[in-house]
C-alpha positions in Angstrom: 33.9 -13.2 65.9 32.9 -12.4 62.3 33.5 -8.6 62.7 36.6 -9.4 64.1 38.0 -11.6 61.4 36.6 -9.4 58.8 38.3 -6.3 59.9 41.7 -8.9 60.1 40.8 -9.6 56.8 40.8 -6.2 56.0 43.7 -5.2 57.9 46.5 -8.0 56.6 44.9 -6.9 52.9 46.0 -3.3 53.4 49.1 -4.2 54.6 49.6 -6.4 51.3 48.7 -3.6 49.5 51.1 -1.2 50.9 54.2 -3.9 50.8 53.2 -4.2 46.5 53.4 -0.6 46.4 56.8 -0.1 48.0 58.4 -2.7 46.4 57.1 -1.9 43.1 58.7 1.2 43.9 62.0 0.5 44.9 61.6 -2.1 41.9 61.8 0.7 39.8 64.7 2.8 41.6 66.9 0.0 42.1 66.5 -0.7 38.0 67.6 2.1 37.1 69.9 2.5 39.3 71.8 -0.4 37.9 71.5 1.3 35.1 73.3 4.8 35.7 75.7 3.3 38.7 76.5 0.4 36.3 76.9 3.2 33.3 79.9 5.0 35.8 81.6 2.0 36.1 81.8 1.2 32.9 84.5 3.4 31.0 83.7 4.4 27.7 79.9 3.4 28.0 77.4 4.7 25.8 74.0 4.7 26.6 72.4 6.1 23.6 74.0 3.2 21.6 74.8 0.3 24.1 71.8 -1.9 25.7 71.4 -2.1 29.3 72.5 -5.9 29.2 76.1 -4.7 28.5 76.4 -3.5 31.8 76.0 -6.6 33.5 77.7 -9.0 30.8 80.1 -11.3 32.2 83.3 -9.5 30.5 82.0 -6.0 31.8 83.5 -3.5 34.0 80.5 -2.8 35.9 78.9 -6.1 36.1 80.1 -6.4 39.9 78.1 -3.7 41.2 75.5 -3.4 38.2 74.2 -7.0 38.6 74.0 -6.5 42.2 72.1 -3.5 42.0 69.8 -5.9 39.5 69.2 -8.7 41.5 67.8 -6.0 44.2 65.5 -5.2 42.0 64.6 -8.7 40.6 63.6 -9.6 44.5 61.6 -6.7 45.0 59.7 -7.4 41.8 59.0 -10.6 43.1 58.0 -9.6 46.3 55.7 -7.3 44.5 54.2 -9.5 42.3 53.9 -12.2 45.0 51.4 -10.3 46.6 49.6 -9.3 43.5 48.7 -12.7 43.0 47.0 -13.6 46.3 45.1 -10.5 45.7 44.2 -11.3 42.1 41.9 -14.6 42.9 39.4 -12.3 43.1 39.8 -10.5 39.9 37.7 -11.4 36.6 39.5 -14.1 34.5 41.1 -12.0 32.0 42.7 -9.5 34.6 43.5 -12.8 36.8 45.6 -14.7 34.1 47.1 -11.1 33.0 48.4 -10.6 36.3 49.8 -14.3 36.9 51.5 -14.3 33.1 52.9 -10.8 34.2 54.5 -12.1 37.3 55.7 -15.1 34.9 57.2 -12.9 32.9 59.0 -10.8 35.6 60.5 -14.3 37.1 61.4 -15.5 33.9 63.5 -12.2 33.6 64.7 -12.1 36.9 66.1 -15.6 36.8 67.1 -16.5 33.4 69.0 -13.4 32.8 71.0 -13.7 36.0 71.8 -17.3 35.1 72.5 -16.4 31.4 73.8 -13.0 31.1 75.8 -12.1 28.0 79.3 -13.4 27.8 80.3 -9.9 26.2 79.4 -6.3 25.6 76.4 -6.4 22.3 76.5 -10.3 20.8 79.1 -12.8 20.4 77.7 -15.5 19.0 78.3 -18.0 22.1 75.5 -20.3 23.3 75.0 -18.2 26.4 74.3 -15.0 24.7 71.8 -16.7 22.3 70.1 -18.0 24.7 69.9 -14.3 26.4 69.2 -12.4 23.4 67.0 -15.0 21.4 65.5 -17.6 23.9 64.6 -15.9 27.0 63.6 -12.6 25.3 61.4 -14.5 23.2 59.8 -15.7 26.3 59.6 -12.4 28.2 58.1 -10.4 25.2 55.6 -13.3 24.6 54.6 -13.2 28.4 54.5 -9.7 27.8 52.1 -9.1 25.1 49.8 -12.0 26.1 49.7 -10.8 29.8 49.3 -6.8 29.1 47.0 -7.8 26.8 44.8 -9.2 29.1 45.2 -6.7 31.7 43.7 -3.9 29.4 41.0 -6.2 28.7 40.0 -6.5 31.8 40.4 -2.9 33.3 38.4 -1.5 30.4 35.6 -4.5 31.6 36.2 -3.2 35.1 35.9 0.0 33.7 39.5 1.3 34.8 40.3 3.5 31.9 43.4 4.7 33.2 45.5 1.7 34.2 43.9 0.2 31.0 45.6 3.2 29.0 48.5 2.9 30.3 49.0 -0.8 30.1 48.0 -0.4 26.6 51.3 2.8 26.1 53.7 -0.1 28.5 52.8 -2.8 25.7 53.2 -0.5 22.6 56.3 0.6 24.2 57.5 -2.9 24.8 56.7 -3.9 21.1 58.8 -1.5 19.6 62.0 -3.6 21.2 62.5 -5.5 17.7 62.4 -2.0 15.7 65.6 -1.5 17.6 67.5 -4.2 15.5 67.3 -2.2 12.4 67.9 1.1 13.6 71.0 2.6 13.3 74.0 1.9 16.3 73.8 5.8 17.4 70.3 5.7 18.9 70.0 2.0 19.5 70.2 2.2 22.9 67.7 5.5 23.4 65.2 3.1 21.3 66.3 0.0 23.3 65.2 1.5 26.8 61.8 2.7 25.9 61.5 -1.6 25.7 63.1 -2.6 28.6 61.8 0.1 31.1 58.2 0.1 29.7 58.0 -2.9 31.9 59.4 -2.1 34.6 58.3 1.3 35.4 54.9 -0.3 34.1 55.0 -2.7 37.5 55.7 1.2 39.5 52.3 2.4 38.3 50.0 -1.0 38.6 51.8 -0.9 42.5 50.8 2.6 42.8 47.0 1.5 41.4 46.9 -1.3 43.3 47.1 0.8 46.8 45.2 4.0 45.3 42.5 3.3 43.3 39.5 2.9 45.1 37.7 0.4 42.2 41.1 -1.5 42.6 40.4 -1.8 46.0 37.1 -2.6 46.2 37.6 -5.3 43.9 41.0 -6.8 44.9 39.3 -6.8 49.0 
């Protein structure tokens, strides 16, 4: 009866592990595919000096079919990260709390910009976009830093050099957002993507970890 459970156990845990990796995936595809489709639709749109929150402002040509395309990925990043964390309890602390704060973050994101988006293209100065710009990307890059912080603690305790590397480029990457407020208009866009995608193609690579690391496995089973 034991041996049975154990290889159901086993079994349901694999089949976690491939549902995080595909929807980590498709997380990532359907991002940025919000963000060229929603581009199209937008006449006149330029990404090398508009941010990716343009295209699904309320005001916005696109936002029909860009926000769509955004909310697909918002579920499958939750669906990802809903799996992560019945698979983290057995994770040391640091790497445990990392991967909750993370999933935090991604719902924080995922809900609070649907429900606030930007009222128009850039910043208007209404409540709604403050709370967008300000407020809830003040909470997303806290969750951020705190959470990736902690996740490349703990891989370099597990000894998981390369997902601890590349948490620690995601972060770096996602720190450099607020540089993006003093550089010029031409490439604020170009600078304002390396912050917004460093997370999400950041939750691509843990999925792709998470499936085919064999230290990942060992320790998540």
């Amino acid at each position: 009866m034991n041996k049975e459970f154990s290889i159901e156990k086993d079994k349901m845990i694999n089949e976690m592990k491939i549902w995080i990796m595909v929807s980590a995936i498709l997380a990532v595809v359907f991002y940025l595919l919000h963000d060229i489709i929603g581009a199209i639709n937008y006449p006149g749109y330029k990404w090398t000096e508009q941010a990716v929150s343009d295209l699904t402002a309320v005001d916005a040509p696109s936002r029909g079919i860009a926000n769509s395309l955004t909310k697909i990925h918002g579920i499958f990043c939750c669906l990802c990260y809903a799996f992560i964390c019945v698979l983290a309890k057995s994770q040391r602390k640091a790497m445990k709390t990392g991967l909750y704060l993370l999933t935090a973050m991604h719902a924080t994101s995922a809900i609070g910009y649907s429900l606030f988006p930007l009222t128009s293209s850039g910043y208007d100065g209404t409540v709604q976009s403050f709370i967008h710009v300000y407020v809830l990307t003040a909470v997303v890059v806290l969750l951020s830093i705190s959470s990736m912080t902690l996740i490349a603690i703990g891989c370099f305790k597990d000894n998981r050099k390369a997902l601890g590397i590349t948490t620690i480029v995601a972060l770096v990457l996602m720190a450099s957002g607020p540089i993006c407020m003093v550089l010029p208009k031409e490439v604020f866009g170009i600078f304002e993507r390396f912050s917004t995608y460093s997370a999400v193609v950041f939750s691509g690579i843990l999925g792709v970890f998470l499936y085919k690391d064999t230290g990942l496995k060992s320790k998540l089973a």
